[in-house]
PAMIGU-423873 format. One record per residue (C-alpha): residue number from 1; residue in three letters; y, z negated, x. Coordinates in Angstrom, 1 decimal. Layout:
! PAMIGU-423873
{pos=NUM code=ALA y=Y z=Z x=X}
...
***
This chain:
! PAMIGU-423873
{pos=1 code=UNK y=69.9 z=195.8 x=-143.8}
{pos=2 code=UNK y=71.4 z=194.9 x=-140.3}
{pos=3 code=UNK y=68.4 z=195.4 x=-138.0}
{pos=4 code=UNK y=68.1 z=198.8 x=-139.4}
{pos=5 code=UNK y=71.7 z=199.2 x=-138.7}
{pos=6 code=UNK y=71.3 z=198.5 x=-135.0}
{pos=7 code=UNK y=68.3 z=200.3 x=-134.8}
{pos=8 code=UNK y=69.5 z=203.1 x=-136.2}
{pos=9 code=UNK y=72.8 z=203.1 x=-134.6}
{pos=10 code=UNK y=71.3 z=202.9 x=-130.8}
{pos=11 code=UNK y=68.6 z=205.7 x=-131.5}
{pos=12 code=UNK y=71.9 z=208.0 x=-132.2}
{pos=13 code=UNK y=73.4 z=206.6 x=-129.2}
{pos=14 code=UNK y=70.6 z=207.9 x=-126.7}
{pos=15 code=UNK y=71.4 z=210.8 x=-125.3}
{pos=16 code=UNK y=67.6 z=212.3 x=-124.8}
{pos=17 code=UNK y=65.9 z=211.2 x=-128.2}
{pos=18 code=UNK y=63.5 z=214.7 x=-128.7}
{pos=19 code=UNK y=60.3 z=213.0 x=-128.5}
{pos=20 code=UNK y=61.3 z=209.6 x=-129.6}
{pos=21 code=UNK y=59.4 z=208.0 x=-132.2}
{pos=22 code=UNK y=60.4 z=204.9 x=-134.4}
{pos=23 code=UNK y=57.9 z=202.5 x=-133.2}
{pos=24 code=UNK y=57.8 z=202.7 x=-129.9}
{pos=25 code=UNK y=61.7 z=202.6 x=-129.7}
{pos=26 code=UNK y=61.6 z=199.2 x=-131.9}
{pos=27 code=UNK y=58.7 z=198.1 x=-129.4}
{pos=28 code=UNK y=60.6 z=198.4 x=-126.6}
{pos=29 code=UNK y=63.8 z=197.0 x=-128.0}
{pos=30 code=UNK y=61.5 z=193.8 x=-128.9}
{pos=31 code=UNK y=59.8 z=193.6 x=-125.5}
{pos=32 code=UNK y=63.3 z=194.1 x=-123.6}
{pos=33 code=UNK y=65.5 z=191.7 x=-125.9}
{pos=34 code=UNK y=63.1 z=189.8 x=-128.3}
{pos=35 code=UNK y=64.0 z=189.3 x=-131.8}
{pos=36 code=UNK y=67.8 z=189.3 x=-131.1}
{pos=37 code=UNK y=67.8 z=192.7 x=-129.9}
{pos=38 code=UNK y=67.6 z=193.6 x=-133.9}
{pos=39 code=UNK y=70.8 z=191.1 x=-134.7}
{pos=40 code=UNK y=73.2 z=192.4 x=-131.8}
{pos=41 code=UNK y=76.9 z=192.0 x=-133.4}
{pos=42 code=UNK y=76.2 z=190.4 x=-136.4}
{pos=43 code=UNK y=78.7 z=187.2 x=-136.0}
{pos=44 code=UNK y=81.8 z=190.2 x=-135.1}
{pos=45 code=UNK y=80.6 z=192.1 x=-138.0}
{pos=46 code=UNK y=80.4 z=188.7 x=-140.6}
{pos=47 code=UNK y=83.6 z=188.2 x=-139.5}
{pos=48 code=UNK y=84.8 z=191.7 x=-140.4}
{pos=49 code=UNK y=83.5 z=191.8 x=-143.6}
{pos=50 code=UNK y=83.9 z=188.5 x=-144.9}
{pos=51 code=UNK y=87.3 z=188.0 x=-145.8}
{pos=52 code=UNK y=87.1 z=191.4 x=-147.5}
{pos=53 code=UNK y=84.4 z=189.9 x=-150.1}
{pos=54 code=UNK y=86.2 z=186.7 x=-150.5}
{pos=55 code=UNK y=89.2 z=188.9 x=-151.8}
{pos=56 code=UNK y=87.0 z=191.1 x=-153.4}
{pos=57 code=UNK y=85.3 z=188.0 x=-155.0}
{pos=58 code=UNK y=88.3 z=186.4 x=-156.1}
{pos=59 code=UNK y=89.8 z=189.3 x=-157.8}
{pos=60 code=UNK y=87.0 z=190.3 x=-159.5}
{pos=61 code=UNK y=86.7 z=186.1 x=-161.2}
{pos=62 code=UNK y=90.2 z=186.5 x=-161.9}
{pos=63 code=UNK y=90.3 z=190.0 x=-163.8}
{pos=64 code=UNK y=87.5 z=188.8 x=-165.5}
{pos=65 code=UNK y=88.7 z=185.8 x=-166.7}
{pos=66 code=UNK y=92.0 z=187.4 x=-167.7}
{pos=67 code=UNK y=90.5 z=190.3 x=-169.5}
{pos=68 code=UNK y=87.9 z=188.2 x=-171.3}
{pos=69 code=UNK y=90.4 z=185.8 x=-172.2}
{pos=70 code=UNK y=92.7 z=188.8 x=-174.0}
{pos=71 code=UNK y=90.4 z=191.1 x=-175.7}
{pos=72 code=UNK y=87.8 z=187.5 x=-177.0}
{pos=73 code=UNK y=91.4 z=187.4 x=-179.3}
{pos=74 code=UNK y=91.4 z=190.8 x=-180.6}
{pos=75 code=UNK y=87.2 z=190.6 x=-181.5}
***
């Protein structure tokens, strides 16, 4: 979903967008940039979010494991 992200993130940064239409602002982000015009940021943002899911990830196989391991017992 990132390209929507930046597309959607600098129409709400224009100022004048009353007669703006969706695609002729992608058009001319394309023309003006090419293709990385839709991907600006993604490497600071990867790096944001990254280590968050790795934790996230990690916790989650380990809570699982622990919880499956106690209750598989009980059954």
């Amino acid at each position: 979903m990132y390209p929507y992200e930046v597309i959607r993130n600098s129409m709400q940064s224009i100022r004048n967008n009353n007669d703006l239409k969706l695609i002729s602002f992608v058009n001319k982000m394309y023309l003006e940039n090419g293709i990385r015009a839709f991907y600006k940021g993604f490497y600071i943002n990867l790096f944001r979010i990254l280590p968050n899911t790795a934790i996230m990830f990690c916790f989650h196989e380990y809570f699982t494991n622990v919880f499956t391991n106690k209750y598989n017992n009980l059954i």
